[in-house]
ZAMARGU-4260 file (C-alpha; in steps of 0.2 Angstrom, whole numbers, plus 5000, padded with zeros to 4 digits):
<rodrens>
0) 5000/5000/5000 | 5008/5016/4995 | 5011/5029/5010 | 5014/5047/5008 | 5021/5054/5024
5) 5018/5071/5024 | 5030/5087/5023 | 5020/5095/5037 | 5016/5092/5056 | 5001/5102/5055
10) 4987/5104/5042 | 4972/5120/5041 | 4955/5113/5044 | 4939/5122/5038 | 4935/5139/5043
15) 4917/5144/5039 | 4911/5142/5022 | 4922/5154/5013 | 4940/5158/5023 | 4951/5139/5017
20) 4936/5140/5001 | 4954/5142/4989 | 4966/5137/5004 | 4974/5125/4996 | 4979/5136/4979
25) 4988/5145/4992 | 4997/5133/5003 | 4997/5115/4995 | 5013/5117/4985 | 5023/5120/5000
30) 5016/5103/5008 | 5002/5111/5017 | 4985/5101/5019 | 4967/5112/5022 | 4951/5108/5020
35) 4937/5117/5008 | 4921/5117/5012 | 4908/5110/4999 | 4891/5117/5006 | 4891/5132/4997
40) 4888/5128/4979 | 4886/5146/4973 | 4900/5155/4982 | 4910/5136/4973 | 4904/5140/4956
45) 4908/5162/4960 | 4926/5154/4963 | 4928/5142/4950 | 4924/5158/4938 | 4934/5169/4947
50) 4952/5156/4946 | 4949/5150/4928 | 4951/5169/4922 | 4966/5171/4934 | 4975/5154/4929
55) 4966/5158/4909 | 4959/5142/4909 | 4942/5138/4900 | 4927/5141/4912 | 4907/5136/4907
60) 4897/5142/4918 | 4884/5130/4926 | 4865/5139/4930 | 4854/5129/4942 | 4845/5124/4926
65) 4857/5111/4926 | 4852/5094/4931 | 4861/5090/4947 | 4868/5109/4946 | 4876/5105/4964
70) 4884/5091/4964 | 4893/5098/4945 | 4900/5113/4952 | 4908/5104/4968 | 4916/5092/4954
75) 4919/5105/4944 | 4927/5119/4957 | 4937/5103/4964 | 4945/5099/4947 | 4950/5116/4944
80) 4959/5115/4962 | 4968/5099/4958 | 4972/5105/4942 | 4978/5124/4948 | 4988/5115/4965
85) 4999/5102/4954 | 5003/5114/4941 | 5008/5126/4954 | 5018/5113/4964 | 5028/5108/4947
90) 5034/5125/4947 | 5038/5126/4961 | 5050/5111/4962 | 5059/5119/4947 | 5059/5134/4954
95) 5069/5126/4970 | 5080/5115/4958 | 5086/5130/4952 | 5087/5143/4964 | 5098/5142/4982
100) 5087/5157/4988 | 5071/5149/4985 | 5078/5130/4992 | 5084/5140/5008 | 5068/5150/5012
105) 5058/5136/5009 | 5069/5125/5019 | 5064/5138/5034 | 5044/5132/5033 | 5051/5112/5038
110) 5050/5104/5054 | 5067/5104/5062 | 5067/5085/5062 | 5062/5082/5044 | 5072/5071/5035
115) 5069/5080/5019 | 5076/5095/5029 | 5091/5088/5032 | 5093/5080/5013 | 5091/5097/5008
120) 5103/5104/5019 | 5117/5091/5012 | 5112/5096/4992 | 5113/5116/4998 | 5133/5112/5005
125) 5136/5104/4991 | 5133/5119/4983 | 5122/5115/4965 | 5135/5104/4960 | 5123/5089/4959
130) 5108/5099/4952 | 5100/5084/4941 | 5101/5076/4959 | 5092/5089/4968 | 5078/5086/4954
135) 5078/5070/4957 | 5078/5072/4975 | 5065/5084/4974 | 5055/5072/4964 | 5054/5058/4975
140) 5051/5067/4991 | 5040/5082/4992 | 5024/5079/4989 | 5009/5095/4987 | 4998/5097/5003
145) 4980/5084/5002 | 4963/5096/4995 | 4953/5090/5009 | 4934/5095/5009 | 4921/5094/5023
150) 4904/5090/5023 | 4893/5097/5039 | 4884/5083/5042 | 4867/5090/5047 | 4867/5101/5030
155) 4856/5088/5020 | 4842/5099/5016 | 4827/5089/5006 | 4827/5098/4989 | 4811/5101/4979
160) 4808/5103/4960 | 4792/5115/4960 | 4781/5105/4975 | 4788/5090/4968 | 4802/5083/4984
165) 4818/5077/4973 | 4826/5060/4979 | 4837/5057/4994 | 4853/5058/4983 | 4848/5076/4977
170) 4848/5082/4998 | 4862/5096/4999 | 4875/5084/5010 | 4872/5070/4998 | 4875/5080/4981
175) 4891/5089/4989 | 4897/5071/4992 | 4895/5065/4976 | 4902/5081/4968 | 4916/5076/4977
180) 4917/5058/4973 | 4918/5061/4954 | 4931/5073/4955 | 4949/5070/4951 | 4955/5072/4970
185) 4962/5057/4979 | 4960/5065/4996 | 4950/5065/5011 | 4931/5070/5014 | 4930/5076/5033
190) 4914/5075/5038 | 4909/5086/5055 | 4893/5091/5066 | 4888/5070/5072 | 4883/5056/5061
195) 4868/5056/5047 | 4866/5036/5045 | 4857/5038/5027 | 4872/5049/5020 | 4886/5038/5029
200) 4876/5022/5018 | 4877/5033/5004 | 4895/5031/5002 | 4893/5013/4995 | 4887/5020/4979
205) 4906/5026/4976 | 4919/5013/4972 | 4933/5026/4975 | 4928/5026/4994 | 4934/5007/4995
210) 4952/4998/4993 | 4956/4996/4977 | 4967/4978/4974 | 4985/4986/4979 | 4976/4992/4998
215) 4975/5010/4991 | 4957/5019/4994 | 4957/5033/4980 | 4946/5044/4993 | 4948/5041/5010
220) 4935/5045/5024 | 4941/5058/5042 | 4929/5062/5055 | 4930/5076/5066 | 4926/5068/5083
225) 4924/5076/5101 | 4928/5058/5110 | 4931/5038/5107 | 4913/5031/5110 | 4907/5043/5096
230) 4922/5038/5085 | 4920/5017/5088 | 4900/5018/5085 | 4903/5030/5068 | 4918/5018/5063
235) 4911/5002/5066 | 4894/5011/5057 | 4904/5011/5042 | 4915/4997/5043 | 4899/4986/5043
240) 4898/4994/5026 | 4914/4989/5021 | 4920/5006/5025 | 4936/5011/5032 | 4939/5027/5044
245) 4956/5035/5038 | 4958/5047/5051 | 4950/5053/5068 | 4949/5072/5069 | 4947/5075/5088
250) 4941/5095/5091 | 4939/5101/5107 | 4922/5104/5110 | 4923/5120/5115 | 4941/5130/5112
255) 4935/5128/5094 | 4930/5139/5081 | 4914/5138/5071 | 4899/5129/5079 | 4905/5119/5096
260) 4900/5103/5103 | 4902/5103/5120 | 4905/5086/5126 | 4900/5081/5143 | 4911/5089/5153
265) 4925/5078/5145 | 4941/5086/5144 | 4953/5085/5129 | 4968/5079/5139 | 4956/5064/5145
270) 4950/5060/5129 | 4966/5059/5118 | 4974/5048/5131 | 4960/5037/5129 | 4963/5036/5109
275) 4980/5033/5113 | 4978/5019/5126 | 4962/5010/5116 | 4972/5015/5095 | 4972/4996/5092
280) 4955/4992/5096 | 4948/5005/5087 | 4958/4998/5071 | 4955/4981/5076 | 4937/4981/5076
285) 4935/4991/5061 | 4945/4981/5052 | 4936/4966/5057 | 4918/4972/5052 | 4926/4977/5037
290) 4931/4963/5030 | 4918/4954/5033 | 4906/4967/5024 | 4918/4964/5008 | 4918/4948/5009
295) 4898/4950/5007 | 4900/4960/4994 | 4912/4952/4983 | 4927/4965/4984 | 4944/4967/4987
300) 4947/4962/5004 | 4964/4971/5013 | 4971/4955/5023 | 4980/4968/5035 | 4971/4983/5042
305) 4972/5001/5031 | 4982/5015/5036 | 4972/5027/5052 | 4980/5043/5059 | 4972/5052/5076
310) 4974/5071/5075 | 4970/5084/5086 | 4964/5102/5083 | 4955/5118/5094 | 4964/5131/5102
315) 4982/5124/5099 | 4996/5141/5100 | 5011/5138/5102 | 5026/5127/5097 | 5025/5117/5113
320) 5010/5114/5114 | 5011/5108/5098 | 5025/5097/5101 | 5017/5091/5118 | 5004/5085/5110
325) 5013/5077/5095 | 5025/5069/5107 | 5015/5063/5123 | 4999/5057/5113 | 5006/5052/5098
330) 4994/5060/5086 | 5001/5060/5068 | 4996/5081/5067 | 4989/5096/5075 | 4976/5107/5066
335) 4980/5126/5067 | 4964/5134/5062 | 4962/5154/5069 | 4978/5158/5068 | 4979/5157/5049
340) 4965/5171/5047 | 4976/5183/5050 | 4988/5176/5038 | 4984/5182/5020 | 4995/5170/5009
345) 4983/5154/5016 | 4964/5160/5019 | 4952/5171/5011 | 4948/5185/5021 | 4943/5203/5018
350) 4954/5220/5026 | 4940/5226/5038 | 4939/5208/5047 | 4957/5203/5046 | 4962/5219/5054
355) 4945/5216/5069 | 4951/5200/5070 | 4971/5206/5073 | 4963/5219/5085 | 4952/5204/5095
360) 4953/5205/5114 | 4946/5189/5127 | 4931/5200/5129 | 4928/5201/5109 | 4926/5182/5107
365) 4910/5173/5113 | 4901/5158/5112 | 4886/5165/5103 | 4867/5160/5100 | 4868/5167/5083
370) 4867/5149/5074 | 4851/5145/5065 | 4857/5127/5068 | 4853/5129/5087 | 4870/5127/5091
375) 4882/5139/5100 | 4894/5147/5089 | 4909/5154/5092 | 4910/5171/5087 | 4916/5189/5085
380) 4910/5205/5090 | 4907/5220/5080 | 4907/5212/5064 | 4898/5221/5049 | 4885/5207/5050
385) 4882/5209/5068 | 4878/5231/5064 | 4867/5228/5050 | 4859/5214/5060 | 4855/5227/5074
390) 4850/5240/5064 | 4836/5231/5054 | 4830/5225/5073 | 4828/5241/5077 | 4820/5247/5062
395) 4806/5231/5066 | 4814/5224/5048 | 4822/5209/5061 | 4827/5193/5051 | 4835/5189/5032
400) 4829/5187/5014 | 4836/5170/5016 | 4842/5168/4997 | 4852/5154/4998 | 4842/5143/5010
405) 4857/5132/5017 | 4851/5131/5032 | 4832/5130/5030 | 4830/5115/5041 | 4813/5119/5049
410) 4798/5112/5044 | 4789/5120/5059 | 4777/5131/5046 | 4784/5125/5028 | 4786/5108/5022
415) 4801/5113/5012 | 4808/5120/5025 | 4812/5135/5033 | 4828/5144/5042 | 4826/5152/5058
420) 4836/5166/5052 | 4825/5170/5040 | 4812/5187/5040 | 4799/5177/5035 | 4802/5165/5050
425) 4806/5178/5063 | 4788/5187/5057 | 4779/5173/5061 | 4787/5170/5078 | 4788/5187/5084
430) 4767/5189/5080 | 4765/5173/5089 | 4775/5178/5105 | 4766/5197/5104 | 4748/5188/5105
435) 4759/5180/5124 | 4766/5198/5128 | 4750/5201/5143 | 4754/5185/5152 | 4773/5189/5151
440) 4785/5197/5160 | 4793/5213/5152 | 4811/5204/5156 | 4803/5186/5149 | 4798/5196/5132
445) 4813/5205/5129 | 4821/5188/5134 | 4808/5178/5121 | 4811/5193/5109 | 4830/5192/5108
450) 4830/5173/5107 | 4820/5174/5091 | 4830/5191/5080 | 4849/5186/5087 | 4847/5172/5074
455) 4859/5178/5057 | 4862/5172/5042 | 4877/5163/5039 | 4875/5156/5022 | 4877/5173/5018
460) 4889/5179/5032 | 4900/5167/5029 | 4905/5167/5013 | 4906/5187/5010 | 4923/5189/5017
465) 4930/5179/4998 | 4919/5190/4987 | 4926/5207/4997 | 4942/5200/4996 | 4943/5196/4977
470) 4931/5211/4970 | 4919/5199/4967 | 4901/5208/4967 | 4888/5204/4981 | 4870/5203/4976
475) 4853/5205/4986 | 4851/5211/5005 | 4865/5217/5015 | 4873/5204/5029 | 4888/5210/5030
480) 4904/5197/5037 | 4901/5183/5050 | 4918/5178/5058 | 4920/5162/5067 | 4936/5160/5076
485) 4941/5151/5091 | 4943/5161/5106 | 4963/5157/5104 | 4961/5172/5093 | 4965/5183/5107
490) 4983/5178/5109 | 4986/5183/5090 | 4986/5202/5088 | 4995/5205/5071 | 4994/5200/5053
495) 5007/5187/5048 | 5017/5180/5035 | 5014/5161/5031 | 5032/5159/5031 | 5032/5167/5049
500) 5016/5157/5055 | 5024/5142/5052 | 5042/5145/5059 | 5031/5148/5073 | 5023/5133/5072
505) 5038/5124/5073 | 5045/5135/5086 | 5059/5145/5075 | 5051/5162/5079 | 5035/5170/5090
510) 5021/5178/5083 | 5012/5179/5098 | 5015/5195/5110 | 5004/5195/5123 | 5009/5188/5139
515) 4999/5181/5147 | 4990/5168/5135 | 4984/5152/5144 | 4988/5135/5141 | 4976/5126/5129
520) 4971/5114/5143 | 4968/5129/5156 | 4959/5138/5145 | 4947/5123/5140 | 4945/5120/5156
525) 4938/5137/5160 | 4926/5139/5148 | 4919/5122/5150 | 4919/5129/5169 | 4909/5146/5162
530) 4899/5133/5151 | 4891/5124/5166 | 4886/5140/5178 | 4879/5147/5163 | 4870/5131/5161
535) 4863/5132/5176 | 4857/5151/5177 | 4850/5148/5160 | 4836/5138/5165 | 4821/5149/5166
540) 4810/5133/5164 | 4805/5120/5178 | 4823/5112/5182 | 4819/5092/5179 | 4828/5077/5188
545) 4838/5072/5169 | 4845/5090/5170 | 4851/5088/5188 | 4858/5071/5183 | 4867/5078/5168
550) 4876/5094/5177 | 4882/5080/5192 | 4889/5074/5177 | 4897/5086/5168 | 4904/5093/5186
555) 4913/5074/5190 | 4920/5072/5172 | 4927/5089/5175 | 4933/5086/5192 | 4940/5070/5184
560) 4950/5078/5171 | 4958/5090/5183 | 4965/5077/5192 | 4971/5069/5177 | 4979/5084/5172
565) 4986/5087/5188 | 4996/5070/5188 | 4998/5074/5168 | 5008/5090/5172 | 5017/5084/5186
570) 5027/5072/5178 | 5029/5078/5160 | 5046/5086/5155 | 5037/5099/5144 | 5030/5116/5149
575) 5042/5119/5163 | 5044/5138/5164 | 5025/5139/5165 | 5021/5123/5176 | 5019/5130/5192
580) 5006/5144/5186 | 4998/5130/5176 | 4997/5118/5191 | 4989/5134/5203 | 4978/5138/5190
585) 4970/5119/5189 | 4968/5121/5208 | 4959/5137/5208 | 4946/5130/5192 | 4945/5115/5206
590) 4940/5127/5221 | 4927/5137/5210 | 4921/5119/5202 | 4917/5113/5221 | 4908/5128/5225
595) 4896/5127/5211 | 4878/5124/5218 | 4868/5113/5208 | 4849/5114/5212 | 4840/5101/5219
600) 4822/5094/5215 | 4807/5103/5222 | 4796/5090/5224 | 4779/5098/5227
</rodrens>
């Protein structure tokens, strides 16, 4: 089975629907794996247009007149990509063949303990007299970052033709997987936001997605993952279908960016070491399941078990962290997501934000309620979005026009759906809670009220920051930027270069000034700590015994995961200037943690 082992130590996972949209025409040819997201056809077919007449290669325009419109551009964008990266990473390798200046620089981005470094390094004292040798050499060991994509899960709308509902296969998650399926990647689909069983049994209509006769699977499967009992039930789901799990994507459930799924009070620290110690078992019983479901089906069936990485990404800022993590846990990389918005060579991001994101305090980022979805979302405040938002509230205009209709998931008053961000949705609610407004309180209203318009729209949000950024002309009703960095964002204050951000990565230079920046695990610890009070306040409704249960819960797993880190940080050789603070901090999360009341039941 043939094995690429990456330049990199680190890859970029998605950010939003637009900010890694053309990532990898950016970064891949250095070595450097991101993740586009494929749930936004139109801003996909608005970049596919916009590269072809930058790289002057043929573009034809496909209208939603087009039969399977959707899953065509994804295929087609996702050509132009692969086609764009290799071009650009063949040029690049001549350009380092022939240029000592270029070979040095880039010789700067590699982790210190690359062996491809160090081959370089022994080429460069030999000073160019072996220059067919350093083609060669060049040839056979760099290899261009992967073009991931990522699917959200949830995002499988029902689509209809008139009032006619299409098939299943024509849902928005199932046409973005097959755009990607008939593309000319060989890469991964990561797909995020919790299992969707009938677009997981989907995946058996593409032969790419199974072992080929040499073990190599064309297009592999990752999913992000907040803990081992979600990854073995969604593994072994697939395995049954002779489907292998590639890699395991574990993202904090908080210190994240985008949409967060808070775990049960389950640390990271906790859960990687249980990935680490139970590895085997996850292979072994995917494996297993695996081969008897192609034995069933008549396929190829891989005697040994398939390749299968663990990686880890969420609030991640420093080089030893990084190497911490890499290093006591074994994971085979670290996602770095927030950081590379401020760095304009790798994401697609407009001035205004980059410079509000560069300007971002603790205070500035928050877990918001702003998600049509329902989920909290980590946000950003004093986004365009978030004025224009405001303004129509208080002009009684509350809610979006909704053109794109991603997100228009409930069927609370429209069988075709409807999205809770929309005016036509926030209408409805807001006459419905007026006709309550004598029976409530004037706090319970306003309450009610804000619960209902704080909703935005983030198909549209999302994706403006690209079209700003590349001139590209935005039609209909303003919505301004949404941003969704992690609340690491903090700790970065200054745009970057890539060349800089990854030196620092790897632990050649700081970008980060600030001083006083927590530890990744302090700081989840906290805002799972904030999580749970909040929790509690919250609840304006009749407190019931399965809440009561849940917040015992949540407070033991976190009381668990301090001790663990406690013996953790104790014993590990790394973080040693900073241990002592660290270790105090944990105690004093430990103390506030023990004074947290939890309500009893009222039994009346």
């Amino acid at each position: 089975m043939k094995t690429i082992k990456p330049l990199h130590t680190f890859h970029i996972p998605v950010m939003g629907l637009a900010y890694t949209i053309d990532s990898p025409i950016r970064v891949a040819k250095y070595g450097i794996s991101s993740v586009i997201s494929i749930m936004d056809d139109e801003l996909i077919e608005k970049m596919n247009a916009f590269y072809s007449k930058k790289f002057d290669l043929p573009y034809q325009e496909i209208t939603q007149k087009i039969h399977d419109y959707r899953a065509e551009r994804i295929t087609s964008y996702l050509n132009l990509v692969d086609k764009i990266v290799k071009e650009k990473f063949e040029n690049f390798k001549t350009e380092l063949s022939e240029s000592k200046l270029a070979l040095e620089n880039y010789m700067t981005m590699l982790p210190n303990k690359s062996e491809i470094k160090l081959g370089l390094q022994n080429f460069l004292e030999d000073g160019f007299a072996f220059k067919e040798n350093i083609k060669n050499y060049l040839e056979n060991n760099l290899y261009p970052g992967a073009i991931d994509v990522n699917i959200m899960t949830k995002l499988d709308k029902d689509n209809f033709n008139k009032d006619e509902q299409l098939p299943i296969a024509f849902n928005d998650a199932h046409a973005a997987l097959r755009g990607f399926a008939n593309s000319t990647l060989e890469s991964s689909v990561v797909l995020s936001a919790g299992m969707n069983p009938r677009l997981y049994s989907y995946f058996e209509n593409f032969t790419a997605f199974f072992p080929d006769l040499n073990n190599n699977l064309k297009k592999k499967i990752t999913l992000k993952v907040s803990d081992f009992r979600s990854a073995m039930i969604q593994g072994n789901f697939l395995a049954k279908k002779g489907l292998w799990v590639s890699e395991y994507r574990i993202e904090s459930g908080l210190n994240c960016g985008g949409h967060a799924f808070a775990t049960e009070g389950y640390l990271l620290g906790p859960i990687l070491e249980e990935f680490k110690q139970k590895k085997d078992q996850l292979i072994e019983s995917a494996h297993d399941l695996m081969v008897k479901a192609l034995g069933q089906k008549e396929m190829h069936v891989p005697e040994q078990p398939l390749d299968l990485k663990i990686t880890v990404q969420g609030g991640v800022g420093t080089a030893e962290e990084h190497d911490f993590l890499l290093d006591h846990y074994k994971v085979d990389a670290v996602g770095w997501g927030s950081p590379f918005l401020l760095v304009s060579e790798a994401t697609s991001v407009d001035k205004h934000t980059r410079a509000l994101l560069a300007g971002a305090k603790e205070e500035d980022l928050y877990l918001s309620h702003i998600s049509p979805l329902g989920i909290p979302f980590n946000t950003l405040r004093g986004t365009t979005n978030e004025k224009l938002k405001l303004k129509r509230i208080e002009e009684s205009k509350a809610g979006s026009s909704c053109p794109k209709r991603f997100l228009a998931l409930s069927k609370e008053y429209d069988v075709k759906g409807i999205c809770t961000s929309s005016k036509k949705y926030q209408d409805l609610k807001l006459e419905e809670l007026l006709q309550q407004k004598d029976v409530l309180s004037a706090e319970i209203f306003e309450k009610k009220k804000n619960s209902i318009t704080e909703k935005a729209c983030l198909c549209v949000g999302l994706a403006n920051a690209s079209y700003l950024e590349n001139n590209i002309k935005i039609k209909g009703q303003a919505q301004g930027v949404i941003i969704c960095p992690g609340p690491n964002m903090a700790y970065f204050d200054q745009e970057v270069s890539l060349s800089r951000m990854v030196q620092h990565i790897y632990g050649n230079v700081s970008v980060v000034t600030v001083t006083n920046r927590p530890n990744l695990f302090v700081k989840e610890l906290k805002m799972y700590l904030d999580y749970l009070k909040n929790e509690i306040t919250a609840v304006s409704d009749e407190i019931t015994a399965a809440q009561i249960k849940k917040w015992h819960s949540f407070l033991k797993n976190l009381m668990e995961g301090i001790a663990y880190y406690e013996n953790l940080f104790s014993v590990t050789p790394f973080f040693e200037s900073t241990k002592k603070e660290i270790l105090n901090q944990f105690n004093s999360y430990k103390t506030e943690l023990i004074e947290i009341e939890i309500p009893e039941l009222v039994l009346v």
